[in-house]
C-alpha positions as CSV (number, residue, x, y, z in Angstrom):
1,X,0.0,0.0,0.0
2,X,2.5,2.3,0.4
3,X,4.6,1.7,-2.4
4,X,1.5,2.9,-4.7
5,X,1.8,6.3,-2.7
6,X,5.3,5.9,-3.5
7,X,4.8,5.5,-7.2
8,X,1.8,8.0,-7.8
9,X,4.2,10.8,-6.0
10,X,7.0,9.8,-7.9
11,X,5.1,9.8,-11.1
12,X,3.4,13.4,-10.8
13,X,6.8,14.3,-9.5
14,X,8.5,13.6,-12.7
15,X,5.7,14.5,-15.0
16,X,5.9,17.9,-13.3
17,X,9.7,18.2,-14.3
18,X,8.8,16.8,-17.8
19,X,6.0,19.6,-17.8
20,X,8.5,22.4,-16.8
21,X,11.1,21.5,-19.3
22,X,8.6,20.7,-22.4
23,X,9.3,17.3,-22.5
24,X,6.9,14.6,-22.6
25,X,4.7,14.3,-19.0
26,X,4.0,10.6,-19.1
27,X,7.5,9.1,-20.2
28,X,9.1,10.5,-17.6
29,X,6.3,9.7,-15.0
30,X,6.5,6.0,-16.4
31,X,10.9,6.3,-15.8
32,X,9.7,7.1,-12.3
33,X,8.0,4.2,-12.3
34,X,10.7,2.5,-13.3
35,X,13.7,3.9,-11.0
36,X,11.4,2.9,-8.0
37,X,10.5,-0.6,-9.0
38,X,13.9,-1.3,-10.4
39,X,15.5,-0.1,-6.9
40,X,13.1,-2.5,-5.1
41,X,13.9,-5.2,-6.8
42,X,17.7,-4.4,-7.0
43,X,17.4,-4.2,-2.6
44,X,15.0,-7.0,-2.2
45,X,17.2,-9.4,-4.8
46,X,20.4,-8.3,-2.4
47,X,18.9,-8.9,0.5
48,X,17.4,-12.0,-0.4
49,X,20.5,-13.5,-1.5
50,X,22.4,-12.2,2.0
51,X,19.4,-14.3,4.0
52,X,20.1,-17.2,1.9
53,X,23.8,-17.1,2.4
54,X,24.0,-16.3,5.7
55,X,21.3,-18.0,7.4
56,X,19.1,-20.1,4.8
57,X,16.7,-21.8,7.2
58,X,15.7,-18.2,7.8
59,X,13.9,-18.3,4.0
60,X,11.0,-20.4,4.6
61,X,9.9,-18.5,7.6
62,X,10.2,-15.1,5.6
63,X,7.2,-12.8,5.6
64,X,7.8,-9.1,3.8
65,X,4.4,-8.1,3.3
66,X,3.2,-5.6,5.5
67,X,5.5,-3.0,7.4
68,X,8.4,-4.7,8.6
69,X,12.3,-3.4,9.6
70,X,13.6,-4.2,6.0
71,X,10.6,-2.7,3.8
72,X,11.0,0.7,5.6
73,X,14.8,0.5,4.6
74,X,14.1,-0.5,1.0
75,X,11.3,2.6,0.6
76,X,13.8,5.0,1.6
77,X,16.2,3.5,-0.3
78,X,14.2,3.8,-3.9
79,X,13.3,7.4,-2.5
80,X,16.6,8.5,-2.4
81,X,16.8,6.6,-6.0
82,X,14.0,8.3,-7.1
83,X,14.9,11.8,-5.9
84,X,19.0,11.5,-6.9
85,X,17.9,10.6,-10.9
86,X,15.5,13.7,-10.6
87,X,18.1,15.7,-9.3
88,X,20.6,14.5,-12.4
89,X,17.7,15.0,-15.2
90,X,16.9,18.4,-13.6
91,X,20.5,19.9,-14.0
92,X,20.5,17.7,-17.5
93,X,17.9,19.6,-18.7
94,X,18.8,23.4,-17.5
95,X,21.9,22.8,-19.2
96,X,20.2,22.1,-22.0
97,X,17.7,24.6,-22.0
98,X,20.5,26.7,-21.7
99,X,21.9,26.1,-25.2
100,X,18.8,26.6,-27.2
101,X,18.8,30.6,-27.0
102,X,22.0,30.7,-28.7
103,X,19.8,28.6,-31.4
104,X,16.7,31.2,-31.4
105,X,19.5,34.3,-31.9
106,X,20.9,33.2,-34.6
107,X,17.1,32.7,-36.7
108,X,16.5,36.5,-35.6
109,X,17.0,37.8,-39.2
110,X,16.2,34.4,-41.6
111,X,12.1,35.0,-41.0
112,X,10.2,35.2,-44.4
113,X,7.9,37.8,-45.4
């Protein structure tokens, strides 16, 4: 249940960016989508295969649905994801947006009448 908080905010997060910059909203919001998912699975995969290693009688009895020690970790694990790849496409695209008055100067004087 919380992960699905997790996703819509990440996803309106990211469409908002995509919305500011004139890119496309729901790409981005589905990337979000991705980061988070992909982080959770990267985290529960690693910590799955430290159980098994290090105590594997400890598997059967494993329950992670619900709020438990581990599931808190991995959320604010995939947040920090989440918000560190927003961070990096945010100062991508200022740079960018930077460039493209140069572009728009030099079309000053080629309009057609």
């Amino acid at each position: 249940m919380m992960s699905i908080f997790i996703l819509i905010g990440a996803y309106r997060y990211y469409a908002g960016l995509a919305e500011r910059f004139g890119k496309i909203k729901w790409h981005y919001g589905l990337f979000a989508i991705g980061v988070y998912l992909g982080t959770q699975l990267f985290f529960g995969f690693g910590y799955g295969m430290y159980k098994g290693i290090t105590d594997p009688e400890s598997l059967e009895n494993a329950d992670y649905i619900g709020f438990s020690g581990i599931n808190l970790v991995s959320w604010l694990i995939s947040i920090v994801a989440v918000w560190g790849v927003y961070k990096f496409l945010e100062n991508k695209f200022e740079k960018e947006s930077l460039k493209k008055p140069a572009l728009e100067i030099e079309e000053i004087g080629n309009k057609e009448l």
